[in-house]
C-alpha positions in Angstrom: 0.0 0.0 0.0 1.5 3.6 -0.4 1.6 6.0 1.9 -0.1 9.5 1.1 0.8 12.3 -0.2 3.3 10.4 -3.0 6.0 13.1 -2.5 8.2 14.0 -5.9 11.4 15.4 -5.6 12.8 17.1 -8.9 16.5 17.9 -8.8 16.8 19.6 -12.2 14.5 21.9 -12.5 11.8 23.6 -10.6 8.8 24.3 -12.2 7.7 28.2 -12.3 4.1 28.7 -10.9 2.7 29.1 -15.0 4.7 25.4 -15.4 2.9 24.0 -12.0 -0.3 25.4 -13.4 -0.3 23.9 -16.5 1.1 20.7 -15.1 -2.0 20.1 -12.7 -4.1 20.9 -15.8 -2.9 18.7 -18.1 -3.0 15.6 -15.0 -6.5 16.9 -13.6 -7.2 13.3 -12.8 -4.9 13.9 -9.5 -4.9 16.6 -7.7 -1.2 17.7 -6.7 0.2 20.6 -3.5 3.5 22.0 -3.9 5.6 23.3 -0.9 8.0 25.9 -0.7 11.1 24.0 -1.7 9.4 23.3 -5.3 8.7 19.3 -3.9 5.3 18.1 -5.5 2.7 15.9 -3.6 0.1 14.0 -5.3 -2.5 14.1 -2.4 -5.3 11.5 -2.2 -8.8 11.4 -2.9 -11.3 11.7 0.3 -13.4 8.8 1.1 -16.8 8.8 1.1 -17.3 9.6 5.1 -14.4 12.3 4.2 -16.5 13.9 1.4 -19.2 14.1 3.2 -18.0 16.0 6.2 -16.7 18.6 4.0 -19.9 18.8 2.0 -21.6 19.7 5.2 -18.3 22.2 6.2 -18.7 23.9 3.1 -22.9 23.8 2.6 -21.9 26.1 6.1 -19.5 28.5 5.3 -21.2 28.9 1.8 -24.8 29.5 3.1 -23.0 32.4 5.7 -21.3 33.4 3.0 -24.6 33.7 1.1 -26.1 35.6 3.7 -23.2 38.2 4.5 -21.8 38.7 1.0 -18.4 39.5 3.1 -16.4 37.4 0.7 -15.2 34.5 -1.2 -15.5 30.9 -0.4 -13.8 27.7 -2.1 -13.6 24.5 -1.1 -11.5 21.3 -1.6 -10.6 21.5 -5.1 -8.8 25.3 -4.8 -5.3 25.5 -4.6 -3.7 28.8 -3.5 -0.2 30.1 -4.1 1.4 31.3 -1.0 3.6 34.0 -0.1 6.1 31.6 0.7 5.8 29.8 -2.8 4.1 26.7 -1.7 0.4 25.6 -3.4 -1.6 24.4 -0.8 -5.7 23.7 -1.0 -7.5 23.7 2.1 -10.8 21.8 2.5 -12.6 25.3 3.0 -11.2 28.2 2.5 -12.6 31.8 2.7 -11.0 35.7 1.5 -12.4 38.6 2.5 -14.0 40.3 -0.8 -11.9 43.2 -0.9 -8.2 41.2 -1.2 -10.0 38.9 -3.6 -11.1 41.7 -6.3 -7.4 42.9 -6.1 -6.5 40.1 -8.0 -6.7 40.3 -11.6 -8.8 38.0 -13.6 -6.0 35.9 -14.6 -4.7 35.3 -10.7 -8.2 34.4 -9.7 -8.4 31.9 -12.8 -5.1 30.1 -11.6 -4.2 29.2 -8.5 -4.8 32.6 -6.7 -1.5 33.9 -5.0 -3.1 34.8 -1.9 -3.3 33.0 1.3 -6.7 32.3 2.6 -8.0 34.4 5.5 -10.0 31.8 6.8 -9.0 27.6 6.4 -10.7 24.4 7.6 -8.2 21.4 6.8 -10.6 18.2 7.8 -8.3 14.9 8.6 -8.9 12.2 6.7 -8.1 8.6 7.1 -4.9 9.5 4.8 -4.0 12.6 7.4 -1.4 11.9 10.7 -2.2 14.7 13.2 1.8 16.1 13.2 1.8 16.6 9.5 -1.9 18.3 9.8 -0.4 20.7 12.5 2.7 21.0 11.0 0.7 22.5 7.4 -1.3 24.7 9.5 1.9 25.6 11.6 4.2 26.2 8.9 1.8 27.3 5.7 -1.3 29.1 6.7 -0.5 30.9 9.3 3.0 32.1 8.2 1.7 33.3 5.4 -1.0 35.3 6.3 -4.0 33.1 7.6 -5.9 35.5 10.4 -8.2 32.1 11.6 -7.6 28.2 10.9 -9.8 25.1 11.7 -8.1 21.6 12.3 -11.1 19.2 13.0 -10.1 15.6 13.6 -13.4 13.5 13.7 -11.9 10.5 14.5 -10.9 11.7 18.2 -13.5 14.5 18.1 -11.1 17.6 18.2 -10.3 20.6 17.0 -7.4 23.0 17.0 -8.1 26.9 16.9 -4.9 28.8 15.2 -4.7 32.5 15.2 -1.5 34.4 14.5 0.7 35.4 17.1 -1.4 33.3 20.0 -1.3 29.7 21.2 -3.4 26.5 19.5 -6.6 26.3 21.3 -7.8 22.8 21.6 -11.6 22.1 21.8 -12.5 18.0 22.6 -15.7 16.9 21.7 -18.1 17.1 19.1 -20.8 18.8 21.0 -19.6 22.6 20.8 -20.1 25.2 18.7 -17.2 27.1 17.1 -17.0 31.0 16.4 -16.0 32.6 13.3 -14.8 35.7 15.4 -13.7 39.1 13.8 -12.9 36.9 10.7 -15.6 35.9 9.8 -18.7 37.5 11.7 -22.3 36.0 13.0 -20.6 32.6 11.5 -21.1 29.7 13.8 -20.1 25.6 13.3 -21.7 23.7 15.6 -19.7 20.5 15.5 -22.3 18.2 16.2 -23.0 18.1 12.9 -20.2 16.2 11.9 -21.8 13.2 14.3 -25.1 12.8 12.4 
């Protein structure tokens, strides 16, 4: 069995983020990440029990979304360029409206260099807890992420990560969850990830 993500290490070249673009596109039957040091992981597909956790996640964050027109929301399939070079795609992941219109039409098309105000990364089956907290750690919040979500549902918790403060860890399924000053009147009761 292999072990997910398949990491690739290319010592020749590197590819540009036009090259990485068009190199997802022309494999969309995989989806691929790329961290800062230009290493390429072919990540997984979600399960079914996976899939439909983040269904719910996003139906969520999308119907706020609806409501408050504050921003943008994207799910699973959106890969973002970060500051620090790495693509990286959250399970959700929101932008407040006015750093998303400053992107031109082309940025927005590709893989939007911009990190995501707002992430949820959802473990999966696939997903060791260090290398989840390591991502949010090392990529989101680094490069500009004001509010991130790691939800494990197989032990029921969560870890809060804000900038500059320490993880806050929530056990159990049967709290609600506050969007904050980042996103505002937005609530996730977890225990809708038990039904």
């Amino acid at each position: 069995m292999l072990d997910f993500p398949l990491l690739l290490h290319y010592k020749r070249f590197r590819f540009d983020d036009d090259e990485f673009y068009d190199f997802c596109v022309q494999n969309d039957q995989l989806k691929f990440e790329r961290d800062n040091q230009g290493n390429i992981s072919i990540m997984p597909n979600t399960g079914g029990k996976t899939g439909r956790l983040n269904l719910k996640l996003a139906q969520q964050i999308a119907n706020w979304n609806d409501k408050y027109g504050l921003g943008e929301a994207f799910d699973s399939s959106t890969a973002f360029r970060l500051p620090n070079t790495a693509v990286r795609s959250p399970d959700i992941a929101w932008v407040v409206s006015d750093r998303w219109n400053g992107l031109t039409e082309s940025e927005q098309e590709k893989f939007p260099p911009i990190c995501p105000d707002f992430v949820i990364e959802l473990m999966s089956a696939t997903d060791t807890e260090t290398e989840s907290k390591k991502k949010m750690e090392t990529e989101w919040l680094p490069n500009g992420c004001q509010l991130g979500w790691l939800i494990n549902p197989f032990e029921q918790k969560t870890y809060i990560y804000r900038p500059a403060q320490a993880v806050q860890e929530i056990v159990g399924f049967d709290q609600k969850l506050s969007g904050e000053a980042v996103l505002p009147h937005f609530e996730l009761d977890l225990s809708l990830l038990m039904k």
